[in-house]
C-alpha positions as CSV (number, residue, x, y, z in Angstrom):
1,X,162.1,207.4,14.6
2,X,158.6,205.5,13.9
3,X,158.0,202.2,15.4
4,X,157.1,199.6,12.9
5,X,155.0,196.8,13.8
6,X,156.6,193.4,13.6
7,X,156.5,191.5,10.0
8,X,155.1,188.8,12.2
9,X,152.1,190.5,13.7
10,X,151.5,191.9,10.2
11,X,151.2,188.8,8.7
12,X,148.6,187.1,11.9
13,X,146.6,190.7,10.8
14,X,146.7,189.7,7.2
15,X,145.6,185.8,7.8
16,X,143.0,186.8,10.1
17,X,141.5,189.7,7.8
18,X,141.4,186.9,4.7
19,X,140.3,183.9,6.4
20,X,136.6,184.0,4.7
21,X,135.5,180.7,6.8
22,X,137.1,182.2,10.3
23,X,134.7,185.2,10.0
24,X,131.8,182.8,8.7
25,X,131.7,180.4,11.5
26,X,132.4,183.5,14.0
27,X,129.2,185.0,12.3
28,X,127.4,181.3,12.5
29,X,128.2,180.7,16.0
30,X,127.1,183.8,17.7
31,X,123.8,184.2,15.3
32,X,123.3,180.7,16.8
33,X,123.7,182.0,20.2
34,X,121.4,185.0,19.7
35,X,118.5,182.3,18.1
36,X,119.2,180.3,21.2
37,X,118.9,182.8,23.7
38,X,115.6,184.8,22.7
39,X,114.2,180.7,22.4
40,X,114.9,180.6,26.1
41,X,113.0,183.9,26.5
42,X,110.0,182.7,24.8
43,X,110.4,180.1,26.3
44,X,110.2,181.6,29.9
45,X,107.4,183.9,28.9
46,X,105.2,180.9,27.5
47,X,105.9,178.8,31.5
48,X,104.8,182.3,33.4
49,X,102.0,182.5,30.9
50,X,101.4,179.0,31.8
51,X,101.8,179.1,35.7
52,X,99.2,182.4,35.6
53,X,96.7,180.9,34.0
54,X,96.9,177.4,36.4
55,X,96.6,180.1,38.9
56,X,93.1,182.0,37.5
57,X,91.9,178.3,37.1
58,X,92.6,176.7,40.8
59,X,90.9,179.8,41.9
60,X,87.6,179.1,40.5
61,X,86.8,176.5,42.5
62,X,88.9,174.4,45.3
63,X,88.4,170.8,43.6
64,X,88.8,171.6,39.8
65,X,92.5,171.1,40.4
66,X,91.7,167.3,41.2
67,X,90.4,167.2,37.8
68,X,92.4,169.1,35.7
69,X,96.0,168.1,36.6
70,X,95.8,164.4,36.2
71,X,93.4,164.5,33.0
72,X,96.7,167.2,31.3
73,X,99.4,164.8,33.2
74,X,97.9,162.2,31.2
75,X,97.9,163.9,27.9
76,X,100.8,165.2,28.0
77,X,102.4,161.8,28.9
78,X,100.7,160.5,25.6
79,X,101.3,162.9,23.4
80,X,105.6,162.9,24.6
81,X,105.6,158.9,24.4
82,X,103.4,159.0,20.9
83,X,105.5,161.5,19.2
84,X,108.2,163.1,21.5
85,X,110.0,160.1,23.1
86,X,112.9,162.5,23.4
87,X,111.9,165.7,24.6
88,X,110.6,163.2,28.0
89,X,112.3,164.2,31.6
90,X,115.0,166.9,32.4
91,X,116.7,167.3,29.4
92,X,120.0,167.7,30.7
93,X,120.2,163.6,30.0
94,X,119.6,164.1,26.7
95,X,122.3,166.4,25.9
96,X,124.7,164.5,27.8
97,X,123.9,161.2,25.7
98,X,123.9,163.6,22.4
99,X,127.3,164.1,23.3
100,X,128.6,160.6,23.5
101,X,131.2,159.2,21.1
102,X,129.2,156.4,20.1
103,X,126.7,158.7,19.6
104,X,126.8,159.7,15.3
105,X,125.4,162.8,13.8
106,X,122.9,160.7,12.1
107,X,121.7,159.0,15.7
108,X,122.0,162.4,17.5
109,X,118.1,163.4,16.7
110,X,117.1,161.0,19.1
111,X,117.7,163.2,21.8
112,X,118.1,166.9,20.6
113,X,117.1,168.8,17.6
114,X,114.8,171.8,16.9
115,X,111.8,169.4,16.7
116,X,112.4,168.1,19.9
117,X,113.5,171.7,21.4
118,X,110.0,173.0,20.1
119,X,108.4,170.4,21.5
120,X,109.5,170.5,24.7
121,X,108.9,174.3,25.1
122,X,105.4,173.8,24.6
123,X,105.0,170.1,26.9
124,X,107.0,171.9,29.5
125,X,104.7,174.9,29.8
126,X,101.6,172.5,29.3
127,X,102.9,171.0,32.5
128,X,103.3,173.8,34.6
129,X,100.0,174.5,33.0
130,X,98.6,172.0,35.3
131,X,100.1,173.2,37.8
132,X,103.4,170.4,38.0
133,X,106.0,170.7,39.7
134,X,108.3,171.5,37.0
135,X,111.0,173.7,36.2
136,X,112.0,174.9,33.2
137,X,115.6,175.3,33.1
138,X,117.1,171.9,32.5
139,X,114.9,171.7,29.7
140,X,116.3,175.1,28.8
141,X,119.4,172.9,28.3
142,X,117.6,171.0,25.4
143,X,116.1,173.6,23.8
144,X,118.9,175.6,23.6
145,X,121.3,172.7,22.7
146,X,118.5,171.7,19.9
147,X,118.4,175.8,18.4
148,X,121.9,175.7,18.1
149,X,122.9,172.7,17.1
150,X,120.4,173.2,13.6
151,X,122.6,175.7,12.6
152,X,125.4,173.5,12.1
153,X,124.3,173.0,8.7
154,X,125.6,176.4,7.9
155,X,129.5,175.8,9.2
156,X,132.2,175.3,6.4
157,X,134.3,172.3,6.5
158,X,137.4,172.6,8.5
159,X,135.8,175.8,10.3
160,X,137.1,174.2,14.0
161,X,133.7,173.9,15.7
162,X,132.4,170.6,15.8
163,X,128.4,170.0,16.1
164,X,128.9,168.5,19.2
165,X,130.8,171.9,20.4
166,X,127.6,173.9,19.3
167,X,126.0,171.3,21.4
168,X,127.7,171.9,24.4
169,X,127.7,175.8,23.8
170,X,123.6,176.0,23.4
171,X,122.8,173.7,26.8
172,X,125.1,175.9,28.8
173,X,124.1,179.2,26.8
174,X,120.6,177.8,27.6
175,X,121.2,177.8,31.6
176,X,123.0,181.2,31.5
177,X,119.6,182.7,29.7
178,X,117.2,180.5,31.7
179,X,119.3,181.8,35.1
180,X,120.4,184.9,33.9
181,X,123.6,184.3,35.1
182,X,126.5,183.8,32.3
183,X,128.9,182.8,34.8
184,X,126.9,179.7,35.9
185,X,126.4,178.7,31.9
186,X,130.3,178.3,31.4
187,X,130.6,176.2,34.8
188,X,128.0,174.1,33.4
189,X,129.3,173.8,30.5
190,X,132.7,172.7,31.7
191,X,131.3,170.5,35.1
192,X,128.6,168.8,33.0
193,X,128.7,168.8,29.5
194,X,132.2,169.2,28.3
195,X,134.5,166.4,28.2
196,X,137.3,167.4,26.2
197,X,140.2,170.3,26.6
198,X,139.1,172.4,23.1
199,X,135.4,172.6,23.9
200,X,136.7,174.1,27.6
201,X,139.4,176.7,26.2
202,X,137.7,177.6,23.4
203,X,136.6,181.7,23.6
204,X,134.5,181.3,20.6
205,X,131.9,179.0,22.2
206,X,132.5,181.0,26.0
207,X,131.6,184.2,24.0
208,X,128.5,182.3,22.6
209,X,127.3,180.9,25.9
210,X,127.3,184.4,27.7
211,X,125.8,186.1,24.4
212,X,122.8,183.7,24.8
213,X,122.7,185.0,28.6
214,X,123.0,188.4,27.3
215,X,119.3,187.6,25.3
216,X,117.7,187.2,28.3
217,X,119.0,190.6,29.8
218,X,118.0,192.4,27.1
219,X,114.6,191.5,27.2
220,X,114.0,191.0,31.0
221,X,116.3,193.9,32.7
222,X,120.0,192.9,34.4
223,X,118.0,192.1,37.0
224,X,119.7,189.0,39.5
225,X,117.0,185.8,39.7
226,X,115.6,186.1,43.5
227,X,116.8,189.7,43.9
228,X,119.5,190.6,46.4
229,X,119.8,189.4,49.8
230,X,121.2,191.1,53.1
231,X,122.6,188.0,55.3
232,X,123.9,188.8,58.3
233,X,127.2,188.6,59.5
234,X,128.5,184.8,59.2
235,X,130.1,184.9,62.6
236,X,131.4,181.2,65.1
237,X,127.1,181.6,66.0
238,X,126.0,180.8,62.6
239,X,128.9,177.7,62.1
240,X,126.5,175.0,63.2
241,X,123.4,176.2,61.7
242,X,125.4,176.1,58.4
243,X,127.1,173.1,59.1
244,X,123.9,171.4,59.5
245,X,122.0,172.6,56.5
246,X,125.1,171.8,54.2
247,X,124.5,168.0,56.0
248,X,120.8,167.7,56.0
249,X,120.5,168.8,52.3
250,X,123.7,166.8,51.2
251,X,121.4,164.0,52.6
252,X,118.0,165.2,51.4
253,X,118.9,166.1,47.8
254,X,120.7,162.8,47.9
255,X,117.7,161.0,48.6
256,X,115.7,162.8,46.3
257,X,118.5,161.7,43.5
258,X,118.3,158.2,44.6
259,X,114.6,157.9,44.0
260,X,114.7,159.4,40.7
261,X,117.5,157.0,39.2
262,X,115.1,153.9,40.9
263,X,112.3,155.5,38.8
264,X,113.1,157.0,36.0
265,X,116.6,154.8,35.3
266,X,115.5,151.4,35.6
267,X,116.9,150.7,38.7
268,X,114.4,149.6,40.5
269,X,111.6,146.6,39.3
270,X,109.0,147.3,42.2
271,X,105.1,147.0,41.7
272,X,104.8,150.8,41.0
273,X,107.6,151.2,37.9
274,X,105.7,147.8,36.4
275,X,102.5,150.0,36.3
276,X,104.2,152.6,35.1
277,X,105.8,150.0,32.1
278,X,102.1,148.5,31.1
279,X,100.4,151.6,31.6
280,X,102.2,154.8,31.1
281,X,99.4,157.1,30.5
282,X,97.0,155.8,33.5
283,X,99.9,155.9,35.9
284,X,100.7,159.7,34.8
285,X,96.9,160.4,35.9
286,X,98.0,158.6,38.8
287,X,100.7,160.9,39.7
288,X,99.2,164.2,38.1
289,X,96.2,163.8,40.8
290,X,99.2,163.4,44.0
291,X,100.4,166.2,42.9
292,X,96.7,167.8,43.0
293,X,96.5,166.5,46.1
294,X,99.0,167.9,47.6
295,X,99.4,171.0,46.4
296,X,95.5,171.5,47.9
297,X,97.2,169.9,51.1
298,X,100.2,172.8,50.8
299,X,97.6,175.7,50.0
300,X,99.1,175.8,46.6
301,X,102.9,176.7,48.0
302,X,103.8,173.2,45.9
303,X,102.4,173.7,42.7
304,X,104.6,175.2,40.1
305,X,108.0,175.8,40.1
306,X,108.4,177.0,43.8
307,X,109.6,180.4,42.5
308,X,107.5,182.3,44.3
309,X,107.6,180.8,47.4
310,X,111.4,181.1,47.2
311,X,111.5,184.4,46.7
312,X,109.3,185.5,49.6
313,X,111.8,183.3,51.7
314,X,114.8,185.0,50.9
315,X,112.8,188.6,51.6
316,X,111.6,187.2,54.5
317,X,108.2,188.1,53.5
318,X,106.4,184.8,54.6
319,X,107.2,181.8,56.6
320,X,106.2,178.2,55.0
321,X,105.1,175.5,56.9
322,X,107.6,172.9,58.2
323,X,106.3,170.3,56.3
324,X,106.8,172.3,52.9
325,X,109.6,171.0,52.2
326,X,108.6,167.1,52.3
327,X,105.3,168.0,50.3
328,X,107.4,169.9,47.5
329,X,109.9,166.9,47.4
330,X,107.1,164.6,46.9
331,X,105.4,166.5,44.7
332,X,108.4,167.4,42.2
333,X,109.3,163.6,42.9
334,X,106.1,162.2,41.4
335,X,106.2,165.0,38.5
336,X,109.2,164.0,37.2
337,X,107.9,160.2,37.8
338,X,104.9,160.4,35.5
339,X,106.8,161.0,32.7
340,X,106.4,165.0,31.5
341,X,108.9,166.9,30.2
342,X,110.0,168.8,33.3
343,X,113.1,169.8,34.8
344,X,114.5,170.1,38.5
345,X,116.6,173.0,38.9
346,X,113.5,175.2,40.4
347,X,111.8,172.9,42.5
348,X,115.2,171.7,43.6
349,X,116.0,175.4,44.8
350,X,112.6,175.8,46.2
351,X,112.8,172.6,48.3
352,X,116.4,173.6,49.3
353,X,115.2,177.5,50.6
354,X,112.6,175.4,52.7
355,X,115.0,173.4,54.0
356,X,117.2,176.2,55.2
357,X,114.5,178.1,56.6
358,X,113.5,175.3,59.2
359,X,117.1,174.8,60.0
360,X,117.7,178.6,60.6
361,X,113.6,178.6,62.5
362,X,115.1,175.0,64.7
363,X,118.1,177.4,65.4
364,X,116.8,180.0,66.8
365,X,117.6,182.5,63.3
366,X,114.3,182.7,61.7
367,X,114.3,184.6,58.5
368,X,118.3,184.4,57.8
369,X,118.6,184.6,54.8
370,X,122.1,183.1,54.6
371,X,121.1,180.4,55.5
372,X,118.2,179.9,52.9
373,X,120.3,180.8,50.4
374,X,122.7,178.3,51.8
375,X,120.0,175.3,51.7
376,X,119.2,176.4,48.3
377,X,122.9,175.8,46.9
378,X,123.0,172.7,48.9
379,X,120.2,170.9,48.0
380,X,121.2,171.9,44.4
381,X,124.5,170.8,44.4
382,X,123.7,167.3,46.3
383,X,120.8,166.3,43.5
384,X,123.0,167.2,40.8
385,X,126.4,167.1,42.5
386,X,127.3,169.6,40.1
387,X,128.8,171.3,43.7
388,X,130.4,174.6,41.6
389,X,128.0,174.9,38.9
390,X,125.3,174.8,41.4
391,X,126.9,177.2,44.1
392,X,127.3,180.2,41.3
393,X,123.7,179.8,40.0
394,X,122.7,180.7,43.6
395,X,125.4,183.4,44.0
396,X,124.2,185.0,41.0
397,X,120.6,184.6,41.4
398,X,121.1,186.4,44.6
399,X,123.4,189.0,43.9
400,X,125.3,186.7,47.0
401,X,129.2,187.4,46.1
402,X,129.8,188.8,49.5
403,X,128.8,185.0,50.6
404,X,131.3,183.3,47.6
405,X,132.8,180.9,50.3
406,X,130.2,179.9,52.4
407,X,128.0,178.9,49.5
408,X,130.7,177.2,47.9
409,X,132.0,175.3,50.8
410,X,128.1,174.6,51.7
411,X,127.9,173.1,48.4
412,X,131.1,170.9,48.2
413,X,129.9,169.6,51.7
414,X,126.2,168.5,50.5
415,X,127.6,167.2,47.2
416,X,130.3,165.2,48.8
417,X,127.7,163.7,51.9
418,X,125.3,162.7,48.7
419,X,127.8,161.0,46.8
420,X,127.8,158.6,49.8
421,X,124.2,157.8,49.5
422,X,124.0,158.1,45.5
423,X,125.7,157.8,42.2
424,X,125.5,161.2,40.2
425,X,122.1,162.1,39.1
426,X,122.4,163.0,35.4
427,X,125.3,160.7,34.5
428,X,122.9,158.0,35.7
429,X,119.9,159.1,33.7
430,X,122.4,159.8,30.3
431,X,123.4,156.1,30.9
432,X,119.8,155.0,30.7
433,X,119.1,157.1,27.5
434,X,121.3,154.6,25.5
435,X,118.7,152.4,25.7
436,X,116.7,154.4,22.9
437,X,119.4,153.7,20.6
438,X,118.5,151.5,17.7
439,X,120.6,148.1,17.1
């Protein structure tokens, strides 16, 4: 006797097979994804290119720095502020206001669209061309949210996906390519951007977001962030040193999320944010030449991104100075404070693996890498008190799984102590973006 499949399925097959605009937004979404993707890969080829080149030129001679990073601060502040009001800060902000219900289609060019995600591509690697403090993948977020979102042209009507949806699915897609980590892209997408039950269940836009992420493995190698990390074992001994690098960067990253609302959010009307107000361009300089400053202080360990000095952490392959961490918080502080396109995530990780490594030097477990890795997560999660998003980018950068619960309870512990000193970072900064809205 044969088995005949059920009229039922049969007739799904048939409705699937000859639904033209079900195949056609499939094919629109995931071409999207692709485009959005390899734009995150130039995009991190054209910051390294960047980064090198500060690094040929601060070797020529000792001061040039103190000439070269304020003068580009300051051009780059004009040119964003001339011509690119919305490709200014993180990024992430952006996205998040694009996504408002207030916000129309017609409106929604004021903070992301191919113009602006080309644009900040180039500012953002101009910055770390000075040698900035900047990271690159909040504004990953932007670019791959703008790259996306143009292609919504191309959907039928009554396809199901919703330019906001593409929206959502390119600033997540956009973290999993800048991370190389998928998994931390959908957690974005849902513990940031997403505010609504179809964008979240949808496997259409979960299949784009990991696609993009895919880009970036096809042209860089599955190869995990910081490489992979041996912690030893987490026994009772290693309780307190965790326990007090979850507290100290709950409080630290807090801090650092306080300052930036007062600066960049209007929230605070002291002498310095009426400078920058009259004078945006000289008060860049201004800030461009502390960060020269101190990265000459730092012997260069806080210029860039902090990459590289995270790295070496986490393979115990150098030890930084104590005070590293306060000179990389001040210097990614008064980056994102003169105005550049430039995004946190990096420094924020950098600054975090500091702050681990003097707790596990204070404690007597120099070079742990757990507990680098643990400051890294924690600091994360505290300035963006994004505590799960910001506990897989970590676990996947590191190739950490066999430290899933330390990191994530390490994260909801610094998120939780900076919510007592601060409101959420980005929220704050979206809220403040309204303000660009005609009428």
């Amino acid at each position: 006797m044969r088995l005949q499949p059920p009229p039922r399925l049969l007739a799904r097959l048939h409705r699937e097979a000859s639904d033209w605009r079900r195949w056609w937004t499939r094919g629109v979404v995931l071409l999207a994804a692709v485009a959005s993707g390899l734009a995150v890969v130039a995009f991190t080829w054209l910051t390294e290119e960047a980064l090198s080149a500060f690094a040929h030129l601060s070797r020529w001679s000792w001061w040039l720095p103190l000439l070269w990073t304020p003068v580009l601060t300051a051009g780059i502040v004009w040119v964003t502020r001339r011509w690119f009001a919305g490709a200014a800060g993180s990024g992430i902000p952006q996205v998040m206001a694009a996504l408002r219900p207030e916000v129309d289609e017609a409106r929604r060019g004021l903070f992301v669209d191919l113009r602006l995600a080309l644009a900040k591509i180039v500012l953002t690697a101009a910055g770390l061309l000075g040698g900035l403090s900047v990271g690159r993948e909040g504004p990953s977020v932007q670019v791959g949210a703008g790259v996306m979102a143009a292609f919504a042209r191309w959907l039928p009507e009554r396809s199901g996906v919703t330019p906001r949806a593409l929206l959502v699915a390119g600033g997540a897609g956009g973290i999993a390519a800048a991370f190389n980590a998928p998994l931390a892209g959908v957690m974005f997408a849902i513990e940031e951007l997403a505010r609504s039950p179809e964008h979240r269940s949808s496997g259409l836009l979960v299949s784009a977001i990991v696609l993009s992420g895919l880009m970036a493995v096809s042209v860089f190698g599955n190869l995990t962030y910081f490489g992979v990390i041996h912690p030893g074992a987490f026994g009772w001994a290693m309780l307190w040193p965790a326990l007090a690098v979850a507290v100290a960067a709950g409080l630290a990253g807090g801090l650092f999320a306080r300052l930036l609302l007062a600066s960049l959010a209007g929230q605070s009307q002291g002498p310095l944010n009426r400078w920058r107000a009259r004078q945006p361009v000289i008060f860049a300089g201004a800030c461009g030449l502390g960060v020269a400053v101190i990265g000459l202080a730092s012997d260069g360990l806080s210029w860039g991104s902090g990459y590289a000095s995270t790295k070496a952490l986490l393979e115990g392959a150098v030890a930084v100075p104590l005070v590293y961490v306060l000179l990389k918080f001040v210097a990614t502080w008064w980056t994102a404070w003169s105005g550049v396109p430039a995004g946190i995530f990096a420094p924020s990780l950098a600054i975090g693996a500091a702050l681990g490594s003097n707790v596990a030097v204070l404690s007597g477990h120099a070079g742990e890498p757990g507990l680098i890795a643990l400051g890294m997560a924690g600091f994360l999660a505290a300035a963006t008190q994004a505590p799960l998003t910001a506990f897989i980018i970590v676990m996947e950068m590191v190739d950490g799984h066999q430290m899933v619960l330390s990191l994530m309870a390490c994260a909801l512990v610094a998120s939780g102590v900076s919510r007592l000193v601060t409101r959420p970072l980005y929220a704050g900064l979206a809220e403040a973006q309204r303000a660009r809205l005609p009428g």
